[in-house]
C-alpha positions as CSV (number, residue, x, y, z in Angstrom):
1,X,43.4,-27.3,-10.0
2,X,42.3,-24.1,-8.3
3,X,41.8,-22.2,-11.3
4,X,40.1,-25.0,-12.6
5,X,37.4,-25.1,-9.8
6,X,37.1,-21.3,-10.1
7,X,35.9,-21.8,-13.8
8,X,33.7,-24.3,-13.0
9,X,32.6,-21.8,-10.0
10,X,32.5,-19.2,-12.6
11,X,30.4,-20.7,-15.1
12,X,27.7,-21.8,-12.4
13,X,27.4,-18.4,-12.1
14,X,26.6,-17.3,-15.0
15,X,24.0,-20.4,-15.7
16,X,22.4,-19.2,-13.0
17,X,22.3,-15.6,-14.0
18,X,20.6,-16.7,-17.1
19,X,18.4,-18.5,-15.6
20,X,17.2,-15.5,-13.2
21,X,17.3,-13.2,-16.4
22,X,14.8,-15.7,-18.8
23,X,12.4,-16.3,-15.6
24,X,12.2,-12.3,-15.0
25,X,11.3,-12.4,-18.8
26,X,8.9,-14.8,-18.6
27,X,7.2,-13.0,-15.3
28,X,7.8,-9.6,-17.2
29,X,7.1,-7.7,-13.9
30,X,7.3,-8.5,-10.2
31,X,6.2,-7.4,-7.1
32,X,2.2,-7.8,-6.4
33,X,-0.2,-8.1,-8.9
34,X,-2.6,-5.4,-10.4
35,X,-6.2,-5.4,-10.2
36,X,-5.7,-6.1,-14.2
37,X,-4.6,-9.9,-13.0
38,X,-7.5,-10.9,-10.5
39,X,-8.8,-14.2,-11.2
40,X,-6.3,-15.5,-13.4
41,X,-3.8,-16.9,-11.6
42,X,-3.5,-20.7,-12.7
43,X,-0.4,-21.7,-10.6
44,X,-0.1,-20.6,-7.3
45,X,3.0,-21.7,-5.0
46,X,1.7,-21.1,-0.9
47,X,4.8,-20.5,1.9
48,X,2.4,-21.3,4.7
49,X,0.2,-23.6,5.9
50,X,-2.3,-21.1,6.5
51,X,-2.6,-19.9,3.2
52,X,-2.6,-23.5,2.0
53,X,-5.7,-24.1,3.8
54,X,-7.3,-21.3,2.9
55,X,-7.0,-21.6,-0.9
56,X,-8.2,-25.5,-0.7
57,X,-11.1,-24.3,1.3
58,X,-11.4,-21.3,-1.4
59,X,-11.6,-24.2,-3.9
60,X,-9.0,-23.4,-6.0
61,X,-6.4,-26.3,-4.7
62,X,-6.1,-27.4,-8.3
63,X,-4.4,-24.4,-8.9
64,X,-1.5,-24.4,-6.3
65,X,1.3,-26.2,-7.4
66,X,3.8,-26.2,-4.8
67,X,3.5,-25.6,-0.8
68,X,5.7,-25.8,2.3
69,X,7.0,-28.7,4.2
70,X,5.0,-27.8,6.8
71,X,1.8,-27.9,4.7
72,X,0.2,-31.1,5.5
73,X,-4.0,-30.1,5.2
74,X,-5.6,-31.1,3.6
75,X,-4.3,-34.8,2.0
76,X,-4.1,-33.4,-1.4
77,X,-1.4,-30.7,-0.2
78,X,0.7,-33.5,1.0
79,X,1.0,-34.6,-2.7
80,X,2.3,-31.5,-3.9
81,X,5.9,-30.8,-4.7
82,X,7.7,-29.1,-1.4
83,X,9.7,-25.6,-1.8
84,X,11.3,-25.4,1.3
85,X,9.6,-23.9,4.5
86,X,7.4,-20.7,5.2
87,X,11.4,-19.3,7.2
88,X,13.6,-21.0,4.4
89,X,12.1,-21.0,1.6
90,X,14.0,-23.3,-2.2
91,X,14.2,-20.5,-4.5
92,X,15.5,-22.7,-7.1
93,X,12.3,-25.1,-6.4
94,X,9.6,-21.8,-6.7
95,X,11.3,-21.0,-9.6
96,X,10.9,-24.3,-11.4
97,X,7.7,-24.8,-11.0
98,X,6.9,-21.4,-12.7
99,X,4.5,-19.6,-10.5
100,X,2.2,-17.1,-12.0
101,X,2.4,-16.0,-7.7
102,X,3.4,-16.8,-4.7
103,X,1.5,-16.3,-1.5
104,X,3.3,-15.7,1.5
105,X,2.7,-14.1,5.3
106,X,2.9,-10.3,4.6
107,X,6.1,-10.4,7.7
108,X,8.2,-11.7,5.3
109,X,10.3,-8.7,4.2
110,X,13.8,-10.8,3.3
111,X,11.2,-13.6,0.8
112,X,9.7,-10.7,-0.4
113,X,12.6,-9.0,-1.1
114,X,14.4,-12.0,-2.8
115,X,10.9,-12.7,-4.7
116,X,10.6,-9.4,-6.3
117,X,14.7,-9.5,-6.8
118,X,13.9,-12.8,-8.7
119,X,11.0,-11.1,-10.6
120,X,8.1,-13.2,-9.3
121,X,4.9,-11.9,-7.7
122,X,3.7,-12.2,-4.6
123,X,0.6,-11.4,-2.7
124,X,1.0,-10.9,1.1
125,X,-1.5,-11.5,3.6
126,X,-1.9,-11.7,8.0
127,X,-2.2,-14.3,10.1
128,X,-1.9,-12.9,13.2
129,X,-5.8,-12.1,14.5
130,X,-8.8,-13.2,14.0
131,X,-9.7,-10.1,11.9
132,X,-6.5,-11.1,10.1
133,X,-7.6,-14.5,9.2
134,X,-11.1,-13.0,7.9
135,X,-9.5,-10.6,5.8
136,X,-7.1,-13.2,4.3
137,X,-10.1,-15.1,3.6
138,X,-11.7,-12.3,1.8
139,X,-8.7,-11.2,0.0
140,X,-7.7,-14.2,-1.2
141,X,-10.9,-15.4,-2.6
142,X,-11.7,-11.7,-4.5
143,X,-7.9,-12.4,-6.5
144,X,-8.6,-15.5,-7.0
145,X,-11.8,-15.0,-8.4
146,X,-13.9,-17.3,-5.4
147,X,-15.7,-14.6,-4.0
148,X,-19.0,-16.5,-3.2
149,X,-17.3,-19.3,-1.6
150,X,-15.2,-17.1,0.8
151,X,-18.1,-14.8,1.5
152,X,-19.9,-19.1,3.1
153,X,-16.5,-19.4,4.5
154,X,-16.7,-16.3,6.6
155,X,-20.7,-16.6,7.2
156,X,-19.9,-19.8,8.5
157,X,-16.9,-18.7,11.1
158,X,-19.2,-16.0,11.9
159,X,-21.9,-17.9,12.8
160,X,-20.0,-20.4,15.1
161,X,-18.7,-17.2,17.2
162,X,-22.1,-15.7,17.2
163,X,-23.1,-18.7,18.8
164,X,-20.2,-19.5,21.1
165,X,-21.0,-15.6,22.2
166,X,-24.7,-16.6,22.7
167,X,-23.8,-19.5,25.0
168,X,-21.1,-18.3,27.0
169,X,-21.8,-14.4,27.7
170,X,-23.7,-14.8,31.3
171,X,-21.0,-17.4,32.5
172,X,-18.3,-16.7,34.7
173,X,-14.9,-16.6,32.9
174,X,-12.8,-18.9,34.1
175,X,-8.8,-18.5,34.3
176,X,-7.4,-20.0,31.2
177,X,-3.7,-20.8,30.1
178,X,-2.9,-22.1,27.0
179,X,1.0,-23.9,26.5
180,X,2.1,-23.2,23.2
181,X,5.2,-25.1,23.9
182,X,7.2,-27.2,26.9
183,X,9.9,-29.9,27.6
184,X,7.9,-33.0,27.5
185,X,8.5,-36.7,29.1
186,X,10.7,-35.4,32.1
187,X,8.0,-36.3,34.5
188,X,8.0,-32.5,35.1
189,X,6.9,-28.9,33.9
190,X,10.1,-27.4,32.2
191,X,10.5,-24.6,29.3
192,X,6.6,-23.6,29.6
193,X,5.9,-20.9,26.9
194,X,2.0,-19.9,27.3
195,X,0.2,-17.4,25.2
196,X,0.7,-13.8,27.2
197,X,-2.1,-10.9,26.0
198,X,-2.8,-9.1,22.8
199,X,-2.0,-12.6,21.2
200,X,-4.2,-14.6,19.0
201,X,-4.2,-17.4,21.6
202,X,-5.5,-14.9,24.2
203,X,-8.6,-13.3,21.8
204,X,-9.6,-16.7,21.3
205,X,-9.5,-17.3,25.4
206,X,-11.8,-14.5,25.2
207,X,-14.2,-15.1,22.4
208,X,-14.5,-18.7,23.9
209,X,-15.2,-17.6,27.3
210,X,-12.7,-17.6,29.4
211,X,-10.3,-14.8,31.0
212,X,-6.4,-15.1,30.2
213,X,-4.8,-16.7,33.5
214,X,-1.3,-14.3,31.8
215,X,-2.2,-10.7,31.8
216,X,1.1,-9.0,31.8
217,X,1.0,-7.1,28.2
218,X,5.1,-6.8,28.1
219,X,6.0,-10.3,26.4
220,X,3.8,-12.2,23.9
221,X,4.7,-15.5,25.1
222,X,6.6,-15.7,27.9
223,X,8.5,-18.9,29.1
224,X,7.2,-20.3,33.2
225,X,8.8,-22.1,35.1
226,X,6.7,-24.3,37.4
227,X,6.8,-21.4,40.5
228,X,5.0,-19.0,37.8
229,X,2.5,-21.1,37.3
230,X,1.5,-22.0,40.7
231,X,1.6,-18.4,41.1
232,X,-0.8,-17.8,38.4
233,X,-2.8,-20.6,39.0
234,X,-4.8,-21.2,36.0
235,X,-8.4,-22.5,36.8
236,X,-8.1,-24.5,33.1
237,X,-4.9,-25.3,31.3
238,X,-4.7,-26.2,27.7
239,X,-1.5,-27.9,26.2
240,X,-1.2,-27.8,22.3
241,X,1.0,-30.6,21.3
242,X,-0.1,-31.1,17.9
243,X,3.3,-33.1,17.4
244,X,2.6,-35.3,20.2
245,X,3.1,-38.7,18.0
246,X,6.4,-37.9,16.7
247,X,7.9,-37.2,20.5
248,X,6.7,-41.3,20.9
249,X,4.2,-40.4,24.0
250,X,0.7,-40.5,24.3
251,X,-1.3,-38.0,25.9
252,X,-1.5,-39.7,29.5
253,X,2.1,-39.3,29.1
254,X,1.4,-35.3,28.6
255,X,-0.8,-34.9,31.5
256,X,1.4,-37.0,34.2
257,X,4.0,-34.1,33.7
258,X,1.6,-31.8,35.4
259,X,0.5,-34.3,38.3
260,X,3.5,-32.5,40.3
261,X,1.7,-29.2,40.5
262,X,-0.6,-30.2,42.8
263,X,-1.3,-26.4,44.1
264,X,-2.8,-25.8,40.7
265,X,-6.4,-25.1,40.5
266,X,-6.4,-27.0,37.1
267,X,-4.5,-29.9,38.4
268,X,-5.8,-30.5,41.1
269,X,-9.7,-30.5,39.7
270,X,-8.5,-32.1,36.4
271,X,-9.3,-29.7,34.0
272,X,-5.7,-30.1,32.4
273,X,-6.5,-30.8,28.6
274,X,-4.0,-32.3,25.5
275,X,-5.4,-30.8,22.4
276,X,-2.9,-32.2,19.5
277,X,-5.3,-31.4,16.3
278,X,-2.7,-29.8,13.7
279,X,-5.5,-26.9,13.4
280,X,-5.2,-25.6,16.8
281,X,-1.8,-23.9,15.8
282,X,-2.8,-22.8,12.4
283,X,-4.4,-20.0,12.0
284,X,-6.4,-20.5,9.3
285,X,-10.2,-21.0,7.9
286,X,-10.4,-24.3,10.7
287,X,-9.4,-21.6,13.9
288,X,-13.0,-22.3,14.4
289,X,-12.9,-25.6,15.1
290,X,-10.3,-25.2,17.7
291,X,-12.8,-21.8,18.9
292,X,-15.6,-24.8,19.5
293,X,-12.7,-26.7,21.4
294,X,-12.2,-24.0,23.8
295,X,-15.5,-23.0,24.4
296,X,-16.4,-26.4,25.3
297,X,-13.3,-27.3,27.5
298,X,-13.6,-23.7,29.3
299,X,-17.9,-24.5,29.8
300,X,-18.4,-27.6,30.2
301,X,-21.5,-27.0,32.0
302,X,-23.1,-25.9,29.1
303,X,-25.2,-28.2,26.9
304,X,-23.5,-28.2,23.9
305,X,-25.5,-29.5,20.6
306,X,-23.5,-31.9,19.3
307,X,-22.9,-31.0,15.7
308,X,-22.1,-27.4,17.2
């Protein structure tokens, strides 16, 4: 019996082998493309839901054929055949669907590494800036042959900071802290993670007006605990719960956990705020949308056009 199941064991193997071997044929090289290769690209697999965004905004969505999980925007994406997650990616899925690349955050050593082992290209890009976002952006739309249309993508994210800039730059900069994650429904504050400096969180604080309420530089986002907080005490707090439905509360639900901090500044003048769009955690072409949402929670003395 156990030699039998080592044959079988045995066999799988070697199926598989093959099957690695005929794909590397297929791909013929691996590792990232050439300038030779720009623009013709027909299927395109994305391991993020960043990147996913940015090619459907790029205009090329017809050409992706598989995504994340995780990889819900926009509704078209949702169609698309899943390969795993941007952390765990199904090799056997990418490999199916016979990529001409794969696009993937640039982090990824291990994926790249198992990519280029499996002889598929890959093109890496950054998320983790707004410069990074912008080049993304850029890159992606000169290999992919949509120059123009991310050259309006980028005029338009320009202009909305130009004019959040315009509006906000003789106000006073209010103390800002933004939850990136917490315990929720205890009644309580519990397992507060905040966006700490040099984060992306923290130069969109800035470039919305406001002043990081977190300004020690050693951890990028630090967990609080409830004394931490009171001891910063953020003029304006902002809690990103994009998965708000799925915990089964609302957000009244969300801000009654903070009604025990009551020696917050932000508590106690009611400038606590749920934000649970999908596109405040995704740093993609829509960061500017959420970059509106700030400047607007952070100033709301200023008139605000409302189209802005």
């Amino acid at each position: 019996m156990k030699k039998n199941i080592s044959i079988l064991m045995l066999i799988a193997g070697v199926i598989l082998l093959a099957i690695v071997f005929l794909y590397r044929r297929g791909i013929q090289s691996n590792g990232e493309p050439g300038r030779s290769e720009i623009g013709h690209y027909e299927r395109i697999i994305s391991l993020s839901p960043n990147i996913t965004e940015t090619l459907f905004a790029l205009g090329i969505g017809d050409r992706v054929v598989g995504v994340t999980r995780f990889c819900n925007y926009p509704a078209e994406a949702r169609e698309l055949p899943k390969v795993g997650g941007y952390l765990d990616p199904n090799y056997e899925a990418i490999m199916r669907l016979k990529p001409d690349v794969v696009v993937l955050i640039d982090d990824f050593q291990q994926i790249k590494s198992f990519l280029s082992q499996l002889g598929i290209k890959f093109l890496g890009v950054k998320n983790k800036t707004v410069s990074d976002i912008r080049s993304s952006i850029e890159y992606l739309g000169t290999t992919f042959g949509a120059q123009s249309r991310a050259a309006e993508i980028l005029h338009e994210i320009d202009e909305q900071i130009r004019t959040i800039h315009q509006r906000t730059s003789s106000s006073r900069r209010p103390k800002v802290m933004i939850v990136i994650e917490r315990t929720m429904g205890t009644g309580a504050i519990e397992g507060v993670y905040v966006a700490g400096k040099n984060t992306y969180f923290d130069e969109l604080i800035h470039m919305a007006g406001g002043a990081n309420a977190y300004q020690d530089e050693k951890i990028a986002y630090p967990i609080l605990t409830a004394e931490g907080i009171i001891h910063l005490n953020p003029e304006v707090i902002i809690d990103l719960i994009p998965q708000l439905k799925q915990t089964g509360l609302d957000s009244l639900d969300a801000i009654r956990d903070w009604a025990s901090l009551t020696q917050v500044d932000a508590v106690k003048n009611h400038r606590v705020y749920i934000i649970t769009q999908d596109y405040a955690v995704i740093p993609g072409p829509r960061f500017a949308l959420f970059l509106v949402d700030l400047a607007k929670i952070i100033h709301p003395e200023i008139h605000w056009i409302q189209d802005e």
